[in-house]
C-alpha positions, 0 to 999 in steps of 0.5 A: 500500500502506498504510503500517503503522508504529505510534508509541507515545508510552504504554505499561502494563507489569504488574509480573511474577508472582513464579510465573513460567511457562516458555514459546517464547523466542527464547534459552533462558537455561534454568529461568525466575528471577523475579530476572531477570524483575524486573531485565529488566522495570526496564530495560524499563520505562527504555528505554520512559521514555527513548525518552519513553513516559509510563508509567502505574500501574494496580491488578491483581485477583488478580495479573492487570492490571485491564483495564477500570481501565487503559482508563479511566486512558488514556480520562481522559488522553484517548487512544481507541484502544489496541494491545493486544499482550499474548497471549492472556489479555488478548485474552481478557480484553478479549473478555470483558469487550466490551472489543475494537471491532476485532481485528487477527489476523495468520496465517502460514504456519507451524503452532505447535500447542500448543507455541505460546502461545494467541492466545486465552485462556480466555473460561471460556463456557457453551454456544457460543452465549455465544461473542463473535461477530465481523464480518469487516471486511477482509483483506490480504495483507501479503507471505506473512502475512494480516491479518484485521481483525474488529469486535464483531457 
């Protein structure tokens, strides 16, 4: 069996919007407080520092993270390939803008329906056909949970 730990050794946070959405969270702690947001995003971004992640800045375009812009600064720093776990605006985003050359989808068996977040945001298509089109590379059962690896067709 495949050993699948991750070592991270980099890592880009965006600055947390001030217009905050409620979403699933493991602990409610009740309505969402930019305040606390803030603070908790600091001393994430200090465990990462301590635990020695080399954090790097980009710009963002409309409050969002510049995707392309933080690819290139880890591509300048030598670094080709990146985990991005971000949800689905920014699987979105990567599709997109055909940023994405493999696509890791874990399923399970549980249904979240729309009290889940989306694990693909809005790619704002045309017609169907201007869908990213994907090429199943492998699939792995991993206990009760199933990994589909998908690249670009």
């Amino acid at each position: 069996m495949p050993n699948h730990s991750i070592h991270f050794s980099r890592a880009i946070c965006r600055w947390p919007a001030r217009s905050v959405a409620q979403g699933l969270r493991a602990v409610d702690r009740g309505a969402p407080d930019p305040d606390l947001f803030e603070a908790e995003h600091m001393a994430y971004v200090a465990a990462l520092r301590d635990a020695g992640a080399t954090l790097i800045e980009t710009p963002d375009i409309g409050g969002e993270l510049d995707i392309a812009a933080a690819l290139r600064a880890l591509g300048a720093r030598g670094v080709t390939r990146v985990l991005c776990e971000g949800g689905g605006r920014i699987a979105a985003a990567l599709l997109r803008d055909g940023l994405a050359d493999e696509i890791a989808w874990f399923s399970a068996g549980l249904a979240l329906g729309a009290d889940g977040g989306a694990a693909v945001g809005r790619l704002d298509l045309a017609a169907l056909a201007d869908a990213p089109r994907l090429t199943l590379a492998s699939v792995e059962t991993l206990g009760e949970d199933v990994l589909s690896v998908w690249r670009p067709a």
